[in-house]
Every structure is written in C-alpha cells, then in structure tokens.
N, C-alpha and C positions, 0 to 999 in steps of 0.2 A: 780207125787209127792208122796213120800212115804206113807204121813201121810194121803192122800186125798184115801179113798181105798173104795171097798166094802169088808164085811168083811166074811168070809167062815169058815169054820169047823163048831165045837161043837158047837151050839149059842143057845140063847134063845133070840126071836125076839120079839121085842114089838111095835107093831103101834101105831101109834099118826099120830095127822092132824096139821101139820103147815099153820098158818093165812096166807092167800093171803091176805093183804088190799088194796084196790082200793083207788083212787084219790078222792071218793066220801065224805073222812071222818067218813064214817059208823060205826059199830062195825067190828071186823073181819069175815072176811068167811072160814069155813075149809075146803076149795076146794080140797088140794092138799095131799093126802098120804104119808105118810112116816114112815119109823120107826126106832129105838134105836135095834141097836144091842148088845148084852153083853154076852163076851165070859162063859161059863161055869166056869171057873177058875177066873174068876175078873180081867184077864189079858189086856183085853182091854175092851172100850165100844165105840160104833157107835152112832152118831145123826144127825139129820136131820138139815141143815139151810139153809136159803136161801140166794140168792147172786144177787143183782141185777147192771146190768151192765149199765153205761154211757158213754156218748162221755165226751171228754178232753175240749169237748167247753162248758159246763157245767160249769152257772156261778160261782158254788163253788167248782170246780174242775180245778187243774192247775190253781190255784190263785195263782198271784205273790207276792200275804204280807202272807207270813208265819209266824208261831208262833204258840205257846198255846194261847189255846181259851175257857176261861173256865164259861163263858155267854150263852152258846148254849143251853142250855134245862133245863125244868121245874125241881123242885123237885120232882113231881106227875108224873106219867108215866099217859097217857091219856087215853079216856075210849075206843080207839081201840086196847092200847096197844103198841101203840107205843111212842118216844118221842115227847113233848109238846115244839115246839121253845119260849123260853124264853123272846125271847124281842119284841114279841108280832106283831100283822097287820103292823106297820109301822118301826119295827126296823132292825136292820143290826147288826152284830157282825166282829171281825176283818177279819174271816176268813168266812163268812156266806154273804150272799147277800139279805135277807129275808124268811119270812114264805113261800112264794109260792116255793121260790126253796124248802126248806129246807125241805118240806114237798114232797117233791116227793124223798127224798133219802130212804125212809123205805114203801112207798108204789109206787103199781104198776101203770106207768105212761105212755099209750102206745104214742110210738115215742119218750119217755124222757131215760126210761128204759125199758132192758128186765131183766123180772126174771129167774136163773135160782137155780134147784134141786140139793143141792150137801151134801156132809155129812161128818163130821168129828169125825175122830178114837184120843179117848184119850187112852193113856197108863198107867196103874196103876202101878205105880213105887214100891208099898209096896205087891203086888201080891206075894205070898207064905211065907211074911214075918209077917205076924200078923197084919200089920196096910194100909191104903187109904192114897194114892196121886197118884190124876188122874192131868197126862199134856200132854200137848199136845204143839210141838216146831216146830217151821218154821221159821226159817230166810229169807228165798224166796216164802212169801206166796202170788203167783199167780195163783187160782185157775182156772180162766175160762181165760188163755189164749187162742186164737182162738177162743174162741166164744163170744155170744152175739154179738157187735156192732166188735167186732176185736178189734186188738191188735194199730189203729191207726198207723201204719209203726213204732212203736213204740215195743223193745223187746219183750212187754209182756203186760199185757192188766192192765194197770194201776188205773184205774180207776172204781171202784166198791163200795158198803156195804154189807155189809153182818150180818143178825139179825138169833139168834133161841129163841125160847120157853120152858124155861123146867121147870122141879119142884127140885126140893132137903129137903131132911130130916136135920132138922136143929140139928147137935151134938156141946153142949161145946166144944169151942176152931177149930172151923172151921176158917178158913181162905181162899183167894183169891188172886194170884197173877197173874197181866199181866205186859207181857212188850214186847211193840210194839209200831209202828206207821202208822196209824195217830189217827183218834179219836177211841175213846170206851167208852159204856155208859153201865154201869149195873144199873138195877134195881131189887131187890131183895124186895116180899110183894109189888110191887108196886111206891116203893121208891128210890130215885136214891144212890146207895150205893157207888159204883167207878164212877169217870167222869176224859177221859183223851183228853180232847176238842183242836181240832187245828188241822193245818199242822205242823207238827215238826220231828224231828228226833225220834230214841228210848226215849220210857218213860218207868224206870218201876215202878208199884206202889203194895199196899200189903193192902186188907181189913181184917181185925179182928173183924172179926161177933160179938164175946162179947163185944167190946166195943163199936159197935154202934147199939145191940140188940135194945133200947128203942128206940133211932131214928127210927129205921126202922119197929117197932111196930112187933117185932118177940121174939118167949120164946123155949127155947130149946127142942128138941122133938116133932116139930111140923113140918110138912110141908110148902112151901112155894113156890111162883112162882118165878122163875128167868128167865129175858129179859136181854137178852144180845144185843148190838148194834155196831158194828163197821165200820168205812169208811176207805178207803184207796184213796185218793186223789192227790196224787201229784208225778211225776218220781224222783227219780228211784227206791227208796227204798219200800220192802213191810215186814215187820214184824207181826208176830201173836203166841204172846206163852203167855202161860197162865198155873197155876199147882195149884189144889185145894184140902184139900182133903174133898166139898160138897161131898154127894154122887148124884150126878146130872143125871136126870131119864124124859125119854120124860112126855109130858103130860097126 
C-alpha cells in the first residue's frame, strides 16, 4: 500500500515510545520504539501507530445491527490514556457488547488480540507553497492483511484498531478533517474533540480548534497531546483519510 511505507532519503528522525497497554488497566508502559520520520523539505512525515488485530468472532466485531453509535466513550480520555466506555460495568450500546469487550479493543489482550508495529506517511500538500496541510488518503485501508490472526478466508483482514500518540503546536485556525469508516475517537488535551461511533458507512466530519478552544481547555501557541483512536469492524469496506493542517509531531 502506497501510503503504509518506511520512509528513506534526506530525513530528520525523531524517536518516541508508543504506550503498549495491557489488560491490567495500569498506566501505560513504553515498551515499544518507534519514531516520526520528517522529510527535510516538510514534504512528508512518518509516525508510529499501533494496530491491533481480532478475530471476526469478536462480540463487537461483524455485529449484525449497524449504525452510528455515538454513546461509546467518555468525555475524559482515561488515566492510561485510552478511551473510558461510556455506559459503564453493566451497559451495552447499539453497536458495543459491554466494558469487558470494549476494553480489550485499545489494549493488549493475549488470545483476544495481537499487536502490531506499523506507521503512517502523511503528505504535506502546501510543501514549497508557503502554507501546512498534512493528509493522509486510503480508500482501501488494509494494513495488516496476512498477518496477526489472518485474513479469516476472508479478502483482507478486516477486522482491527488502530490508536497513536502524538503532540501538536496549537496555531489560530487549525482544523481536523476525517472521513472514514467505522469508528474514530479523537481526543485532543485530553478531551474528546471528534467522535464518529458505530458500524456505518463513509462519515466525514470537520473540527475547528477555535471554536471549541475552551471546551477542550486549550489557548493558542501552546502544545498539546493528541489520541487518536480508530476501529475498523465490519466487511467489506475500510476507509481512513484524514487532512490537518496540526502540525502533529511524535511524543
């Protein structure tokens, strides 16, 4: 896949450690290395996320009541950093089966999930023109087909999340757009900024940093953490595009 690369020439490499979280609930551990590549010319940048792979018998995976589902996660992003399921020890959501599953989709679960290492090249579309917009486009985003659990006799390996870690320089007039399917959870500061909850088709959706600055407890010119979260649960379709112009920078 074109966009899934490692990235070669001119570079200035930067490590960070993406959070492995175990099933323990803990805080995170930074087990695992990784780093943000960025080309000399601002032409592209590389980073690290993780992907972690499930079988299709996964009770919130290949569920037959589709829809948007927009109950799944707390406002507060949690204190490992991942998302908080919303409707608590005993609830359900349309597309959700409860906290136990739900809580193994962003951390590691051995026999539930395997994790794996992969990283994503964004393209600066304003590169040698004066101005930032980094995106990144995939209509066919299958990143670990043949691996982890397999493809299920199934085309292509359907069934996955995939979460990263970064930071970003907050400028007036930043913006966020995705549009994909199935879910995607940002939180930005901590806060959940974008939610596109559910099995569904294409969504696409558009955040405007200045206008929900105070929401999100952020002042311009400052840094800030940014959690991104996505599932891909259901055949046959996989979407993932996204075009910012954050300037988004490992940990």
């Amino acid at each position: 896949m074109s966009n899934l690369k490692v990235a070669v020439g001119s570079l200035l490499v930067l490590t960070a450690a993406v959070a492995q979280a175990t099933d323990s609930g803990t805080s995170p551990v930074f087990e695992q290395e990784c780093t943000c590549v960025v080309a000399e010319d601002e032409a592209f940048r590389t980073f690290p996320v993780v992907i972690r792979d499930f079988r299709s018998s996964h009770p919130d995976f290949e569920n037959p009541i589709m829809g948007e589902d927009h109950n799944i996660v707390a406002t507060d992003i949690g204190p490992d950093r991942r998302p908080v399921y919303a409707p608590g020890e005993e609830g359900t959501t349309l597309t959700t089966n409860g906290k136990e599953y739900f809580d193994q989709w962003y951390r590691n679960v051995e026999g539930v999930n395997i994790a794996i290492n992969k990283s994503l090249t964004m393209v600066n579309e304003g590169s040698g023109a004066g101005y930032t917009r980094w995106k990144y486009t995939n209509n066919s985003f299958f990143p670990i087909d043949g691996e982890g659990f397999g493809n299920e006799h199934n085309y292509h390996n359907y069934h996955f999340t995939l979460e990263t870690h970064l930071r970003f320089f907050y400028a007036p007039g930043d913006t966020f757009t995705f549009r994909g399917d199935d879910d995607l959870y940002l939180f930005i500061n901590g806060k959940l900024a974008m939610e596109v909850g559910g099995i569904h088709s294409v969504i696409e959706k558009t955040l405007d940093l200045d206008s929900v600055a105070e929401e999100l407890g952020i002042e311009p010119y400052h840094s800030y953490d940014f959690d991104l979260f996505f599932a891909e649960r259901h055949t046959v379709q996989s979407n993932f595009q996204f075009e910012t112009t954050m300037e988004l920078e490992c940990l």
